[in-house]
Backbone bond lengths (Angstrom), bond angles and torsions (degrees), N, CA, C in turn:
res aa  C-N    CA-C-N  psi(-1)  N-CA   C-N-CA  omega(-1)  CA-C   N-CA-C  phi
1 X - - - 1.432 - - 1.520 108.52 -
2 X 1.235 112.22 128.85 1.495 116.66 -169.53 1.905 102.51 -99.13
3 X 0.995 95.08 119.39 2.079 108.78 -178.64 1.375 109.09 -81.34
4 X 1.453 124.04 107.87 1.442 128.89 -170.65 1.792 96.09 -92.78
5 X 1.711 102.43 127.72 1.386 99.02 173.85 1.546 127.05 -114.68
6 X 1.731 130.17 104.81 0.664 128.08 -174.88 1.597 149.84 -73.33
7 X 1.361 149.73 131.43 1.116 141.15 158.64 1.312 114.69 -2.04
8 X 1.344 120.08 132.89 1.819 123.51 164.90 2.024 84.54 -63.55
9 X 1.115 130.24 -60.29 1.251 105.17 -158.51 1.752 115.01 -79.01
10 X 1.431 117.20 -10.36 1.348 111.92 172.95 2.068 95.49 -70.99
11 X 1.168 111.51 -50.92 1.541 92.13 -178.22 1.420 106.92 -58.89
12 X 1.205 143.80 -54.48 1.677 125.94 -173.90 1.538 113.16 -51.62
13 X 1.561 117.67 -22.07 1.669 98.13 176.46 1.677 89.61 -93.78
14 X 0.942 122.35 -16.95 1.849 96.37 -177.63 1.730 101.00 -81.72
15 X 1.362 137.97 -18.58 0.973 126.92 153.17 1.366 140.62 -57.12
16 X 0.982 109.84 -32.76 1.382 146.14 -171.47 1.722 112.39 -82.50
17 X 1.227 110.16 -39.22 1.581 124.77 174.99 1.344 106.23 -82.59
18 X 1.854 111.52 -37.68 1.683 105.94 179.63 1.978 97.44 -59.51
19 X 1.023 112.23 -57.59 1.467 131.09 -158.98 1.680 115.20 -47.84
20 X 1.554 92.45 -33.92 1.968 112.50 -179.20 1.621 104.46 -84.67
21 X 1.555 108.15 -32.47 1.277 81.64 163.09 1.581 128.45 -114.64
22 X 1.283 119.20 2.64 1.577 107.69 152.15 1.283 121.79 -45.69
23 X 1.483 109.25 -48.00 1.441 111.35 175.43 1.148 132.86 -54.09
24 X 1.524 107.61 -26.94 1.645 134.87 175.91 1.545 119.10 -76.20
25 X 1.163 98.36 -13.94 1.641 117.40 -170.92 1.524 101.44 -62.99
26 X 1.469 118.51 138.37 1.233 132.20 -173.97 1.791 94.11 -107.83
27 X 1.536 131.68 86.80 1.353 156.89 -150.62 1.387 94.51 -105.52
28 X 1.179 126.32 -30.53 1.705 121.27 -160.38 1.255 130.61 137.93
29 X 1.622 87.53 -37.73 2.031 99.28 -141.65 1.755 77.02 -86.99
30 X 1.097 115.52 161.10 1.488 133.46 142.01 1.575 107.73 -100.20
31 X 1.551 85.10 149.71 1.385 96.55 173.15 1.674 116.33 -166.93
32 X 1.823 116.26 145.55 1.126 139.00 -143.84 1.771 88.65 -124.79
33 X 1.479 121.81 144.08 1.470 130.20 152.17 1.579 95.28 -113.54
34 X 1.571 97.65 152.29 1.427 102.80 162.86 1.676 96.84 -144.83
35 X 1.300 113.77 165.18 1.006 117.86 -165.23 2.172 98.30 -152.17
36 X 1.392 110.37 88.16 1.491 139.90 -155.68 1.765 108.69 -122.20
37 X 1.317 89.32 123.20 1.721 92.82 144.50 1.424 95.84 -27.85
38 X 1.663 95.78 164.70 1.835 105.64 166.80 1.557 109.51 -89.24
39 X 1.233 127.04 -10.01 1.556 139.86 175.10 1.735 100.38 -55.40
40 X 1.480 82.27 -76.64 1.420 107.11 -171.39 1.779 108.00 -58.23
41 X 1.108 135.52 -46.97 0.977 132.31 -178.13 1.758 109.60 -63.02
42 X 1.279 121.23 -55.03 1.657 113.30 157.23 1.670 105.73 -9.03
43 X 1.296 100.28 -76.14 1.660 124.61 -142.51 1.881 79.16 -71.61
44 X 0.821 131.89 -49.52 1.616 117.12 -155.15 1.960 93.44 -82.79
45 X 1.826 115.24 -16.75 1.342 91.24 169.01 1.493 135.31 -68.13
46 X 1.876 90.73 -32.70 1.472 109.98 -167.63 2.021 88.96 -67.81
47 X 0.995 118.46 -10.77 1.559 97.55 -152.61 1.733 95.15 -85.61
48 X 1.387 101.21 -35.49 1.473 116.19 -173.37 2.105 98.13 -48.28
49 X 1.609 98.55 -61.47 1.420 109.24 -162.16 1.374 105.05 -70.90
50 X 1.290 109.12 -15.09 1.844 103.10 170.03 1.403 106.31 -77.73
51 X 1.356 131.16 -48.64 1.409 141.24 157.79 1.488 137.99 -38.42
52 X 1.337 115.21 -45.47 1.422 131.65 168.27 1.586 112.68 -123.39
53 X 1.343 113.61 55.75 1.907 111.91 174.30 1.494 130.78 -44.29
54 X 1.585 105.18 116.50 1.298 120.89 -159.09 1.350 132.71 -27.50
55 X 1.897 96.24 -28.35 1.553 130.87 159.74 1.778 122.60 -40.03
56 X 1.134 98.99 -59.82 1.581 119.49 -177.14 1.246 108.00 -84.60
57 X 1.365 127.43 -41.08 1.292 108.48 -157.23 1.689 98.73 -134.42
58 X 1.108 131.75 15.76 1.396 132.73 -159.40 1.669 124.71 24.15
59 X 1.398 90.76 55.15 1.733 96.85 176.30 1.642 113.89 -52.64
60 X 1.251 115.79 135.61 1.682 116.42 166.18 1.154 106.20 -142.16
61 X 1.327 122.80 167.67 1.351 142.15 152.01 1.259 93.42 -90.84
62 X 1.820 109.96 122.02 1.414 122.43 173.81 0.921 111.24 -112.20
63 X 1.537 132.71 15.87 1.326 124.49 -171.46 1.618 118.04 -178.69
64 X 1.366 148.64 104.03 1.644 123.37 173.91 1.626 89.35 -147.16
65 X 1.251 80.90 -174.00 1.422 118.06 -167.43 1.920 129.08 -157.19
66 X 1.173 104.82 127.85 1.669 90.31 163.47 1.561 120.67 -96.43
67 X 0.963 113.46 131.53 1.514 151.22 173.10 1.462 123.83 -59.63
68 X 1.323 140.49 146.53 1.795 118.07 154.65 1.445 89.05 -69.19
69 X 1.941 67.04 161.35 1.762 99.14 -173.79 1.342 121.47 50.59
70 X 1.597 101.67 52.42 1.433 105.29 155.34 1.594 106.54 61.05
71 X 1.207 148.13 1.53 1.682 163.24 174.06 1.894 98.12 -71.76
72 X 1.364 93.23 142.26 2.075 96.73 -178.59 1.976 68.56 -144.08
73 X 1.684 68.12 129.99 1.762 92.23 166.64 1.618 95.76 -117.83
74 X 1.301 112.50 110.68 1.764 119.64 165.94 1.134 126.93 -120.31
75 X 1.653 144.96 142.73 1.115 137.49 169.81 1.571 120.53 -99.72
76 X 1.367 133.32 110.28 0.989 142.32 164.68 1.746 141.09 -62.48
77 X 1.277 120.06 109.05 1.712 102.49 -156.95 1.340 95.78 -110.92
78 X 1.362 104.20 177.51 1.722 111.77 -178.20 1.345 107.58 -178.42
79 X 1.208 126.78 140.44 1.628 136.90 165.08 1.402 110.70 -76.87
80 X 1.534 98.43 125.17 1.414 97.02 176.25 1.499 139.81 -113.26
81 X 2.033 80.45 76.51 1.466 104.50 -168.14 1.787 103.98 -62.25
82 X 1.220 165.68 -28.03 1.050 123.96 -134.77 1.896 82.43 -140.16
83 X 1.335 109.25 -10.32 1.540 113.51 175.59 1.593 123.09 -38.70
């Protein structure tokens, strides 16, 4: 068996290409960022989970953050069973 030895930088783009497209991968989930006051962001979560119930569609918050000035950037996912 012949052992092929690669570049440190040929492995970071073959890592790097696996990584761009997992991310790219069309998996199921949909998913929305918003980027809100913290007021407003409340009100646009509840609207999602009144809309897509966690039941049916496995709504989550997969992701947030606080921001300056009081701003929450979050991403919201969901299956889009009934679409």
């Amino acid at each position: 068996m012949q052992m092929f030895r690669k570049s440190p930088g040929e492995i970071a783009r073959s890592l790097g290409a696996r990584a761009k497209s997992a991310r790219n991968a069309d998996n199921g989930w949909r998913r929305e960022t918003f980027t809100l006051p913290r007021q407003d962001a409340r009100a646009k979560a509840r609207e999602w989970f009144e809309r897509f119930p966690k039941a049916a569609y496995m709504t989550e918050i997969e992701f947030w953050r606080e921001l300056d000035d009081d701003r929450i950037e979050f991403t919201i996912r969901r299956l889009p069973s009934a679409d």
